[in-house]
GUZALUM-66657 format. One line per 8 residues: their letters; for each residue x negated, y negated, z negated of N, C-alpha, C. Coordinates in steps of 0.05 Angstrom, whole numbers, plus 5000, padded with zeros to 4 digits. Layout:
% GUZALUM-66657
a> X Y Z X Y Z X Y Z; ... $
% end
This chain:
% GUZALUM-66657
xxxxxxxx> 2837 2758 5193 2861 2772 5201 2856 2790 5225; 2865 2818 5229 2862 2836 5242 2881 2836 5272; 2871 2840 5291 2895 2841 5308 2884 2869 5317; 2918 2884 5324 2922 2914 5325 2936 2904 5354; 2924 2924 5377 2933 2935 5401 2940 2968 5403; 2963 2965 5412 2974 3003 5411 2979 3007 5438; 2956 3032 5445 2957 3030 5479 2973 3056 5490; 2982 3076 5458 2994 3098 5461 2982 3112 5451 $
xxxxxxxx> 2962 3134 5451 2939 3148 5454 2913 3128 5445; 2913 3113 5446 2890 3091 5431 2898 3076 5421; 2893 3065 5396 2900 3046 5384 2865 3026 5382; 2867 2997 5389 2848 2977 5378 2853 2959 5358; 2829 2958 5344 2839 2941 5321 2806 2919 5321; 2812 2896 5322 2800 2872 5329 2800 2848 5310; 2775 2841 5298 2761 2826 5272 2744 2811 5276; 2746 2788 5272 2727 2763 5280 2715 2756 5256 $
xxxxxxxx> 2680 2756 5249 2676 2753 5219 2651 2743 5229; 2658 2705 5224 2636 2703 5232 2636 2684 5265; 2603 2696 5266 2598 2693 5299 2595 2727 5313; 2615 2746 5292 2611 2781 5312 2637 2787 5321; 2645 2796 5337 2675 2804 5342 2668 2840 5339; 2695 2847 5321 2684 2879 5310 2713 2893 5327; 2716 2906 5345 2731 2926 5361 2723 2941 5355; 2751 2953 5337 2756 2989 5335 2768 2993 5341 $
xxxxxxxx> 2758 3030 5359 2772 3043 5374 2779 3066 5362; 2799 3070 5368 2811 3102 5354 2836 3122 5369; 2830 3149 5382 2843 3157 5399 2832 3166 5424; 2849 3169 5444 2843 3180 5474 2838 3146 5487; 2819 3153 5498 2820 3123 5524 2836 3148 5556; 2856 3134 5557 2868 3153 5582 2889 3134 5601; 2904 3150 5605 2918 3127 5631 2930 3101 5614; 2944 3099 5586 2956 3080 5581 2938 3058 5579 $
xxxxxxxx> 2906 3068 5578 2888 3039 5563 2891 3026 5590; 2891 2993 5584 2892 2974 5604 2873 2958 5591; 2847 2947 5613 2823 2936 5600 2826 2904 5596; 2846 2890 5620 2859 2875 5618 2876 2860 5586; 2882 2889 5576 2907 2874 5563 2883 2870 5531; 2855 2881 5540 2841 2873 5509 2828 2848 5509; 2837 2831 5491 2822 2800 5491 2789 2804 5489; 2779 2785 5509 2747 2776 5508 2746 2765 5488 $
xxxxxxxx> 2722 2767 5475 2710 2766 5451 2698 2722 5450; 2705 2716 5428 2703 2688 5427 2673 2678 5418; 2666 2701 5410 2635 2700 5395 2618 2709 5406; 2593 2700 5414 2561 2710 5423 2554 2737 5418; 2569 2755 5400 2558 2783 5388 2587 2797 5391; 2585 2824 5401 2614 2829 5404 2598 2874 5394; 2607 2882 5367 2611 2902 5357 2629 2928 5362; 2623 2944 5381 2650 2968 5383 2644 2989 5366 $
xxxxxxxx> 2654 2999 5349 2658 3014 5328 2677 3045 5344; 2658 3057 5346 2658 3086 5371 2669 3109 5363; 2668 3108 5331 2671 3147 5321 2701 3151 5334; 2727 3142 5330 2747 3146 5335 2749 3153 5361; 2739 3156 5374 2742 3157 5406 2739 3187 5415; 2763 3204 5415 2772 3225 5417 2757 3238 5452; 2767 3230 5461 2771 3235 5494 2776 3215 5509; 2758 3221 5538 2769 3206 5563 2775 3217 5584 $
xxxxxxxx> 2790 3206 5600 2805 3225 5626 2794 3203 5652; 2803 3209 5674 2781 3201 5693 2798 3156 5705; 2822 3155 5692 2833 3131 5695 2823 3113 5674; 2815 3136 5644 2810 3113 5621 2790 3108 5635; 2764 3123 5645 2741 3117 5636 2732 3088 5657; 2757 3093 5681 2757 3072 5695 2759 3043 5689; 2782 3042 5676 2790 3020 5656 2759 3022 5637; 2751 3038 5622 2725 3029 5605 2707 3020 5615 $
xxxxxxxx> 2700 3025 5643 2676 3008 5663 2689 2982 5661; 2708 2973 5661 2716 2947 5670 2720 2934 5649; 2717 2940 5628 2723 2927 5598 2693 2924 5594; 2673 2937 5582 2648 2933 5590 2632 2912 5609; 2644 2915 5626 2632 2902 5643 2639 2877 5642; 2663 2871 5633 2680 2829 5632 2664 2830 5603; 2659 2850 5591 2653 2843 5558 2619 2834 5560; 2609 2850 5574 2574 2841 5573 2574 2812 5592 $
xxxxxxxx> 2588 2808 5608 2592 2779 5632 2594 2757 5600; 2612 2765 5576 2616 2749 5560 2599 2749 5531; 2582 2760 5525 2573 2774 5488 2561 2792 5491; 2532 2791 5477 2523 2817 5478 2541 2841 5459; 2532 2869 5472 2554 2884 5459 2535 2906 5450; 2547 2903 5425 2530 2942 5413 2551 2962 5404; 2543 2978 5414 2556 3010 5401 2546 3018 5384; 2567 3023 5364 2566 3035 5334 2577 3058 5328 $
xxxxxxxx> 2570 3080 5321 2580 3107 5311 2590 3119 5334; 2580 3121 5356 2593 3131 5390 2593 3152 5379; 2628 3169 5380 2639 3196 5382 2614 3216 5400; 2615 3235 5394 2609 3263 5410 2618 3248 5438; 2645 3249 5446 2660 3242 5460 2654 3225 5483; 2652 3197 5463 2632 3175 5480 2605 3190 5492; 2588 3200 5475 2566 3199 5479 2558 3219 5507; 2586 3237 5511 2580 3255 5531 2587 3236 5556 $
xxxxxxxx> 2601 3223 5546 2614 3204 5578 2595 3181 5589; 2578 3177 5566 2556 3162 5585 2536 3185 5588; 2533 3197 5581 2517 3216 5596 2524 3222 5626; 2551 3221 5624 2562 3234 5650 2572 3211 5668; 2571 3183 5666 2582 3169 5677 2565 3135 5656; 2537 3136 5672 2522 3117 5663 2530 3088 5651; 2543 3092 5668 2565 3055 5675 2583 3052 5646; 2593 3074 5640 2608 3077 5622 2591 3056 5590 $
xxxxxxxx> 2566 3058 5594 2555 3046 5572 2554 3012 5579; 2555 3007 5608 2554 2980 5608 2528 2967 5612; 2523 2941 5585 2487 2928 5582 2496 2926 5547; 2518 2947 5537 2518 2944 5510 2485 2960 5499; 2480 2946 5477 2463 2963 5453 2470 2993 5443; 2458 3013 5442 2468 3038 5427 2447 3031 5398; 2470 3026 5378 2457 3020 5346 2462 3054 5338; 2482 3079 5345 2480 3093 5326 2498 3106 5337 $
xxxxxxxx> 2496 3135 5338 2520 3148 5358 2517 3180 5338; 2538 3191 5342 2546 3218 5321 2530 3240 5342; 2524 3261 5331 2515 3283 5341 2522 3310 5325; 2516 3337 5343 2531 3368 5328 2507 3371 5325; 2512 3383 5303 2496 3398 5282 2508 3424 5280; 2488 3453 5269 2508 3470 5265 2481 3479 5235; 2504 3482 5206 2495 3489 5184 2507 3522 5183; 2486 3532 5185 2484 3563 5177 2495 3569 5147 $
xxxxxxxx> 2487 3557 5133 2501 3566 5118 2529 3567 5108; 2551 3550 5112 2571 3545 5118 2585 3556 5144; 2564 3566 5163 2574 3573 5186 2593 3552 5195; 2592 3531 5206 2602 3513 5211 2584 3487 5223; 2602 3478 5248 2595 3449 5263 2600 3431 5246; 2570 3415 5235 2582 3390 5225 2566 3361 5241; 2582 3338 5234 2568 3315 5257 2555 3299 5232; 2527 3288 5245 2517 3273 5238 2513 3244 5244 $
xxxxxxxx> 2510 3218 5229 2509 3194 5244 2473 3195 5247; 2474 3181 5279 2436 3182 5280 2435 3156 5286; 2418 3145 5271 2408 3109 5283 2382 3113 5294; 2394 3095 5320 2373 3098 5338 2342 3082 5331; 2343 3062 5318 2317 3048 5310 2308 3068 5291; 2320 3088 5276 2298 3101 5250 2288 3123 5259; 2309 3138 5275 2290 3166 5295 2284 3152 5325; 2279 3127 5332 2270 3128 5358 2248 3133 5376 $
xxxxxxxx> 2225 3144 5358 2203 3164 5372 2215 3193 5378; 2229 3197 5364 2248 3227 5363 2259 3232 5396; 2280 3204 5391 2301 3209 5409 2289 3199 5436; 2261 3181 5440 2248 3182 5458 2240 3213 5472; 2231 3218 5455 2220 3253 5465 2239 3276 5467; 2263 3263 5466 2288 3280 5469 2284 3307 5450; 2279 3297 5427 2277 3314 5402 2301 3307 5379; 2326 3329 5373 2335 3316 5354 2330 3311 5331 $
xxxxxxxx> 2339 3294 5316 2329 3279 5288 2323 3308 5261; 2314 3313 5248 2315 3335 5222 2339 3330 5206; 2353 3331 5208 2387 3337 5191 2388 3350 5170; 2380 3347 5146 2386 3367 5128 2425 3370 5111; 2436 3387 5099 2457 3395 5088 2459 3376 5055; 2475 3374 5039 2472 3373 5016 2450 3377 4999; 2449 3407 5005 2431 3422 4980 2399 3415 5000; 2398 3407 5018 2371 3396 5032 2361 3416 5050 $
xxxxxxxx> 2383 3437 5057 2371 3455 5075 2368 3445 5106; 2353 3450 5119 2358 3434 5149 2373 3448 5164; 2394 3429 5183 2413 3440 5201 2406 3440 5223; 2420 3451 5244 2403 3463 5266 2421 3447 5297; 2406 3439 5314 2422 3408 5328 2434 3428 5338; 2462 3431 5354 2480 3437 5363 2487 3433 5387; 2461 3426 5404 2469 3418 5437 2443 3419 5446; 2442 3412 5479 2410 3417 5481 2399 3388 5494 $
xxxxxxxx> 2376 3384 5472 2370 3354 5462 2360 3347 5500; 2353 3365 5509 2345 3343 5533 2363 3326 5544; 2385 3342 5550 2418 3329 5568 2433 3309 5548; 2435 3317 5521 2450 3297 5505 2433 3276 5493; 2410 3265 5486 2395 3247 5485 2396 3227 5509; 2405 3235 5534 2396 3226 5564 2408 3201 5561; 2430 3199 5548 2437 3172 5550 2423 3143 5538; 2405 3159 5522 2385 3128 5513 2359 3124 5530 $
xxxxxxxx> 2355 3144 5542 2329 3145 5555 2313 3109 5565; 2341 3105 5578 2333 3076 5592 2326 3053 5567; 2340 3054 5556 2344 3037 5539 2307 3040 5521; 2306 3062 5515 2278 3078 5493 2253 3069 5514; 2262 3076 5542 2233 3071 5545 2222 3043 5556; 2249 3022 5550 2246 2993 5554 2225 2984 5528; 2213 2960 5520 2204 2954 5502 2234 2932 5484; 2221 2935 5459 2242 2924 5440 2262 2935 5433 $
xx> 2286 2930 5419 2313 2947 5410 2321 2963 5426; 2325 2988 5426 2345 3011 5441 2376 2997 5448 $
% end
């Protein structure tokens, strides 16, 4: 059974399967999130499920240091599908990631032929010589044409750096 938190602008939705606790986030993290009002995880493995995560303003991201931080004191934690969004805010605000895992975070792409931004999911264990060398992953389209990364891989990779050049899992 699912339990749903409505923070206004973010909605969480929270799943125990197992020994993993799965937190999804969907929305703005902004003044209404309260890090407080999200239950600690009862299980050894604690899953945040990232794409939904629109925007942060400078109160959420406060509240997200502090949720992080009671959350790794309790479960290891991995990030799953970290938004654009996310991914810029630990870039820009280290803490923001915590001692969670990054399993797999979205990135811009831009397909020429469509003329159009599209996002891709990148797992960090299958390109992690890539994303070591702050190289983005080869993205191809449908028809197999390759798309062209959409940011500049040195600054937006930055956030795994520590993690890549530890030994064992990113």
């Amino acid at each position: 059974m699912a339990t749903e938190i409505d923070f206004g602008k973010l909605k969480l939705t929270i799943e125990v399967e197992g020994e993993l606790s799965v937190y999804t986030f969907v929305g703005e993290v902004e003044d209404g999130f309260r890090s407080e009002k999200v239950p600690l995880p009862t299980t050894s493995r604690c899953k945040f499920m990232l794409s939904g995560i629109e925007h942060f303003n400078s109160c959420g991201i406060a509240e997200w240091i502090y949720l992080v931080k009671n959350f790794g004191a309790k479960s290891s934690i991995e990030f799953h599908e970290c938004s654009i969004a996310m991914t810029d805010q630990m870039n820009m605000v280290p803490d923001s990631k915590g001692s969670a895992t990054i399993v797999s975070f979205l990135a811009p792409y831009f397909d020429s032929k469509e003329d159009e931004e599209v996002t891709k999911l990148i797992d960090v264990e299958k390109f992690r010589q890539e994303l070591k060398m702050l190289i983005a992953p080869v993205m191809k389209d449908a028809d197999g044409n390759e798309l062209e990364f959409d940011a500049l891989e040195e600054s937006y990779f930055q956030f795994l750096q520590k993690d890549l050049s530890s030994s064992g899992a990113a």
